[in-house]
Every structure is written in C-alpha cells, then in structure tokens.
C-alpha positions as CSV (number, residue, x, y, z in Angstrom):
1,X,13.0,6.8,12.6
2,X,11.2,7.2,15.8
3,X,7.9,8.1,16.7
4,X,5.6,9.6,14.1
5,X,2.9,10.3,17.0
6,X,3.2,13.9,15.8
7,X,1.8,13.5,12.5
8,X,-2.2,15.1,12.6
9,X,-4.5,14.0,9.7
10,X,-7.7,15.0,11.2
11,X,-9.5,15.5,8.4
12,X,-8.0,13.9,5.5
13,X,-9.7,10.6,4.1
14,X,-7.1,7.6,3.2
15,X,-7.9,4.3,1.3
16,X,-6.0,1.3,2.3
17,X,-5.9,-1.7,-0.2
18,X,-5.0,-5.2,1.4
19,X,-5.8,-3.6,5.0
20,X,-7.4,-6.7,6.9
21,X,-4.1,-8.2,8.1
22,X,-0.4,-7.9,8.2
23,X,1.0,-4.7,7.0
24,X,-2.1,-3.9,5.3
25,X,-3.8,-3.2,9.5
26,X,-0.3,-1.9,10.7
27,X,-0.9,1.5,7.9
28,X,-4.7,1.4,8.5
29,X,-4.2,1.8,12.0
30,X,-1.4,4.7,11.7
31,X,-3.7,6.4,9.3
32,X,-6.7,6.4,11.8
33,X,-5.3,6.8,15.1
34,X,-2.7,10.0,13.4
35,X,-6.8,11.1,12.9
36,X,-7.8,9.9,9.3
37,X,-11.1,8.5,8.1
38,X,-9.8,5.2,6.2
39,X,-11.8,2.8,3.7
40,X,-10.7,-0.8,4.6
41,X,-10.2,-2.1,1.8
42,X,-9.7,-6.4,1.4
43,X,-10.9,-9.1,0.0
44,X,-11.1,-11.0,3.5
45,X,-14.3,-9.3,4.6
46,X,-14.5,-10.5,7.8
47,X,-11.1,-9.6,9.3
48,X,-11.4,-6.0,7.7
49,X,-14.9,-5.6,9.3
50,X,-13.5,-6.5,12.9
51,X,-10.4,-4.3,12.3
52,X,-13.0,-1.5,11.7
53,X,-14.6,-2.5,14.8
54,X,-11.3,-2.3,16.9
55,X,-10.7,1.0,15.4
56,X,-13.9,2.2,16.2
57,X,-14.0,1.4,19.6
58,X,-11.1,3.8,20.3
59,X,-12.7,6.3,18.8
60,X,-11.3,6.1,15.1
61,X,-13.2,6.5,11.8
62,X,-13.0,3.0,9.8
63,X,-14.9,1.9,7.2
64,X,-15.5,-1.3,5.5
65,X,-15.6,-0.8,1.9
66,X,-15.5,-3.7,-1.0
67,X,-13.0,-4.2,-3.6
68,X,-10.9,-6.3,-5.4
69,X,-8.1,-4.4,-6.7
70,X,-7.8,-6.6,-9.9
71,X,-11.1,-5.5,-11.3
72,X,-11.1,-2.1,-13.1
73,X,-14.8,-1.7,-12.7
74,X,-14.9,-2.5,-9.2
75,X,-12.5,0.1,-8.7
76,X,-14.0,2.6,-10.6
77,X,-17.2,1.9,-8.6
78,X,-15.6,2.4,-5.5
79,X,-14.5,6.0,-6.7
80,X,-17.8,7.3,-7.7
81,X,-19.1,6.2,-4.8
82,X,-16.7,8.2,-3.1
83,X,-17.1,11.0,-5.5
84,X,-20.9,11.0,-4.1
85,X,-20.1,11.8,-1.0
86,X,-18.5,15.8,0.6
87,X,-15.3,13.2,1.6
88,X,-13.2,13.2,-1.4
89,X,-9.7,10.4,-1.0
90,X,-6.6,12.5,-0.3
91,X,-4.6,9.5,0.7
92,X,-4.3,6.2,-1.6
93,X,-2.0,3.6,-0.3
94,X,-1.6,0.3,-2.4
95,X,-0.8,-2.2,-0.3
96,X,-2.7,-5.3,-1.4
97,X,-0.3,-7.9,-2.9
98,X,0.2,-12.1,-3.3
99,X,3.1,-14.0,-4.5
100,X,3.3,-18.0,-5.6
101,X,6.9,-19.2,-4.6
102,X,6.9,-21.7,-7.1
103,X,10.4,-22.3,-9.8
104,X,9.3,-21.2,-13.2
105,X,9.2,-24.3,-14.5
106,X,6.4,-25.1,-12.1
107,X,4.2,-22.1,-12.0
108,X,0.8,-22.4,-13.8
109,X,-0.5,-19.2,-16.1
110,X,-3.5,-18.8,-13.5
111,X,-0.7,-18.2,-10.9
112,X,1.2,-16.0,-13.1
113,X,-2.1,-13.9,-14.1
114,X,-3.0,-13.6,-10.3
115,X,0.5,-12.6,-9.0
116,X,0.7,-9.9,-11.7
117,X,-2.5,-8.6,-11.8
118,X,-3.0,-8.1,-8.2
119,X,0.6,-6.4,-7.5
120,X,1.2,-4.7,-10.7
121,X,-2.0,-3.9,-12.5
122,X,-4.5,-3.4,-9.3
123,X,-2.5,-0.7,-8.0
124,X,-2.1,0.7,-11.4
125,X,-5.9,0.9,-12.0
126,X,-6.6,2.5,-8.6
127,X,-3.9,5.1,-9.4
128,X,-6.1,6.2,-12.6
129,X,-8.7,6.8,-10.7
130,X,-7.2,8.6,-7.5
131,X,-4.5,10.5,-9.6
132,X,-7.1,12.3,-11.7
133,X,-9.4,13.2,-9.5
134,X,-6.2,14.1,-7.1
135,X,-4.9,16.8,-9.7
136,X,-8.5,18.3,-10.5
137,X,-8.8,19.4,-6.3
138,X,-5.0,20.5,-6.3
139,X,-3.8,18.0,-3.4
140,X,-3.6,14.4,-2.3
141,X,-1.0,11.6,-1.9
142,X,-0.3,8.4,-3.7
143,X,1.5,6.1,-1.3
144,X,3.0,2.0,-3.2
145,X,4.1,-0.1,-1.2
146,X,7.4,-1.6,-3.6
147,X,9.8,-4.6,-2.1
148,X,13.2,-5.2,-2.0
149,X,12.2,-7.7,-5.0
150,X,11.4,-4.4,-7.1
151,X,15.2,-3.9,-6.8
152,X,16.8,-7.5,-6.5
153,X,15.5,-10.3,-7.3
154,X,15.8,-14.4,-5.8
155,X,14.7,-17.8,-7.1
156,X,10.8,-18.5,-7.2
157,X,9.9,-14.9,-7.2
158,X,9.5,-14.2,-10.6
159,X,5.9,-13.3,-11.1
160,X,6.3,-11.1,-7.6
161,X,9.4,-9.7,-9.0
162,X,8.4,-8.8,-12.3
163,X,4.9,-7.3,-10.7
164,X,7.1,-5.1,-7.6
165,X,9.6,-4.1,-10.4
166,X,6.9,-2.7,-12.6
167,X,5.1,-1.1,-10.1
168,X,8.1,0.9,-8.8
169,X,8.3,2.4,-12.6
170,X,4.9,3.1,-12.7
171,X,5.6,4.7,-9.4
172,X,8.8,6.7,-10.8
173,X,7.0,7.7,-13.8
174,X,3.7,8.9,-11.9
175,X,6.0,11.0,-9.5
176,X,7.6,12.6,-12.1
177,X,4.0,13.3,-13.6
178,X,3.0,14.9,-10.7
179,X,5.6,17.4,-10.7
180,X,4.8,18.2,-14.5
181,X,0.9,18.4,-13.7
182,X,0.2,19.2,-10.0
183,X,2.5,20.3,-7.0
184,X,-0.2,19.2,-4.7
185,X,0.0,15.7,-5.6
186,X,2.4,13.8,-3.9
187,X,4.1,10.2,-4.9
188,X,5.3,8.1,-2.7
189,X,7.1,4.3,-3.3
190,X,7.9,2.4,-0.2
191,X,10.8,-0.5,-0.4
192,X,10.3,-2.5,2.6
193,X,12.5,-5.7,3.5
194,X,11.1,-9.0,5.3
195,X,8.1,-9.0,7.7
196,X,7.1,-10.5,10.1
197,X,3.2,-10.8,8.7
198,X,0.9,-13.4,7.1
199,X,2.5,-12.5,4.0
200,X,5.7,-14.4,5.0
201,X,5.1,-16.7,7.8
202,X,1.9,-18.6,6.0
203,X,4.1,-19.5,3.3
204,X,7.6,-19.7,5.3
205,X,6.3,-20.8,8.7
206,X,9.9,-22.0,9.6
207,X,11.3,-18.3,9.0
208,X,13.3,-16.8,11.4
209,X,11.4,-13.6,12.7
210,X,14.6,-12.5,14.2
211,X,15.7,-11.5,10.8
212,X,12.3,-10.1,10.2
213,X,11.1,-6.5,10.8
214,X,7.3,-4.9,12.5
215,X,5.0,-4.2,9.8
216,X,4.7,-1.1,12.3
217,X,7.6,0.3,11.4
218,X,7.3,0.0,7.6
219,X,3.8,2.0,8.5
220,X,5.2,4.6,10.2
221,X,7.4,5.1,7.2
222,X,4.2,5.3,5.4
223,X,3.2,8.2,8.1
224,X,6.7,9.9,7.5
225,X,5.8,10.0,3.8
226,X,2.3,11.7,4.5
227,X,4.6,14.1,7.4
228,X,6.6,16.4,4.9
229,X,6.0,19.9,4.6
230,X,4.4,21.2,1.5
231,X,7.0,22.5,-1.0
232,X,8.9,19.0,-0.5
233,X,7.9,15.4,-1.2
234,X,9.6,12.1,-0.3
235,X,9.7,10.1,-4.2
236,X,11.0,6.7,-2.5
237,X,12.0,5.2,1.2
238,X,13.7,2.1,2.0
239,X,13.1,0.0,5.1
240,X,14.6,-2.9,5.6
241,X,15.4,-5.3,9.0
242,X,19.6,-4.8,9.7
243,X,20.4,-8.7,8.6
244,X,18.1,-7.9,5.3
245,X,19.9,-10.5,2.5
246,X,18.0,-8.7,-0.3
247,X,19.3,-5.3,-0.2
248,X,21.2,-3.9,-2.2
C-alpha cells in the first residue's frame, strides 16, 4: 500500500478500543501522529497511560480514557462524557478483542461469554452510541477491525469465529444503513491475517513471525480507510501476510 504519511486529520477526534498494545497502539499511533486527538481506550491502564505519554512527548494529543467495551453503561458513559465537551468523536475504531483456543469440548461458558461479548457485542454497543450521534452532525467514520476467522474458520476458534463472523454482519448491515440514513457516515470492516502482536505470540509463543505481518501495516490500512475522498467510501479491506493459510 505504501506510505499513508499524507493522510492529515488535524482536527478530527478518534476513539481507539483495545489501544494499549499490539495492534490496538500500531492505529493509535497512526491516528495521532496523521494529527488526531485519540481516547485510549483499554482495560490495561497502565500500558495505555504510558502509550499516551510516548505520544505526547512528540507532540501528539492522547488521552487516557476508561472503558470496558463489554459494559453498555460504561460505554454510554464514556459518550456523554464526550458529548460534554466542543470535541465530538468522528472516528470510532473497534479494535479490542480476546479469543480462548480451547476444542469445544473443553471451553467453559465463562470463556464462551467473554470471547463473545468482548468481540461481538462490545463493538456492537459502542456502534449505538457513535452511529447515532454520527448521523445527527452529518459526518464521522466507523472503522471494525474483522479477521480472516470472520471469513474461514480453524479448530479451537469457535467462540472467536462465531464473535468475528457476527461482527462483520453487523458491519455489512451498519454500512448499508449508512448509505440509507447519512452520506457523511462512513463504515469501514478491516480483515487482517496473522500478527505479529501479543494477541498471537502470548498464546502461540512458538509461532513463526516470518509468516506473520506488522500490526503497522494493518493500521495504515486503517488510515487508507479514513484517506478516501468524500463521495466514495471503502465498505471492507483485506490484509493479510503473503504465506496467510487462512485466506480464502
């Protein structure tokens, strides 16, 4: 794809869920260095807060804010709080996201609830509340971050699988809301292969990164999405390392 250097958001006010580490840091910091002001959203406090810091110290706008995507009230909080202030959100990306690679056999209902609730429903709540409040100004841009599990699935994925798949429905049907209710509003569902993040290495610490791709590239796809000229909108992106198994 090449360098996305040239996309300017001065201005424009982005929430990050699951931005502390991994891929979750690699959008937060495309989003503030390409000039936005960006809530840092995680449950691991302390890494977001010293991400904020980095980004601060070159000059960045980064903000700690608190939320656990699974509960509704939380995120409705965090969105009046926001409502309070002359910064409204124009740029929502869901990122935040946990898997248990267990065999079904195995898994535990707790495991299930947690997988599914923080990949599926989370991102769905925080889209009730952005989307709205998106149409009512005229303008903004949902970005979900899908996986190639949304598309294909493996053994002991099938909480993540079930939770991805959903979510890039959700996705489809929420872009083709937007084009019924808002032109402004864009939708946006990212498919990105293997990592090489926390996300894969704490669990698979044997992987082979070789066949793994920079979180940095799946966020400037992320930046590409946010790039497009108004009259035209990008509904879904793949991005995948060459030797990806899971694609198609």
């Amino acid at each position: 794809m090449g360098s996305t250097s040239h996309v300017d958001l001065t201005g424009r006010h982005a929430l990050v869920t699951g931005a502390a580490r991994g891929l979750g840091a690699a959008i937060t910091r495309g989003l503030a260095r390409a000039g936005a002001s960006v809530h840092v959203t995680d449950v691991r406090r302390d890494l977001a807060e010293e991400l904020c810091r980095e980004l601060k110290e070159e000059g960045c706008q980064a903000r700690y804010t608190e939320l656990d995507v699974r509960d509704p009230e939380a995120a409705a909080t965090v969105f009046r709080g926001i409502d309070e202030t002359s910064q409204p959100l124009d740029i929502l990306v869901n990122n935040a996201a946990v898997d248990v690679s267990k065999p079904i056999e195995h898994l535990t209902a707790e495991e299930v609830t947690r997988v599914v609730h923080t990949n599926l429903l989370g991102p769905m709540y925080l889209c009730l509340e952005a989307y709205r409040r998106m149409v009512g100004r005229g303008r903004g841009h949902i970005v979900n971050i899908l996986s190639t599990a949304s598309n294909r699935t493996w053994t002991e994925a099938g909480p993540y699988a079930a939770g991805k798949s959903g979510l890039r429905a959700f996705t489809h049907t929420l872009f083709k809301e937007a084009q019924r209710d808002c032109l402004g509003v864009g939708v946006t569902g990212i498919i990105a292969g293997g990592m090489e993040t926390p996300f894969v290495l704490d669990r698979f610490p044997d992987a082979d990164t070789s066949t793994l791709q920079s979180p940095d590239i799946v966020a400037d796809t992320v930046l590409y999405a946010l790039s497009v000229p108004e009259g035209s909108v990008v509904p879904e992106l793949v991005v995948v390392p060459r030797c990806e198994s899971s694609w198609p």
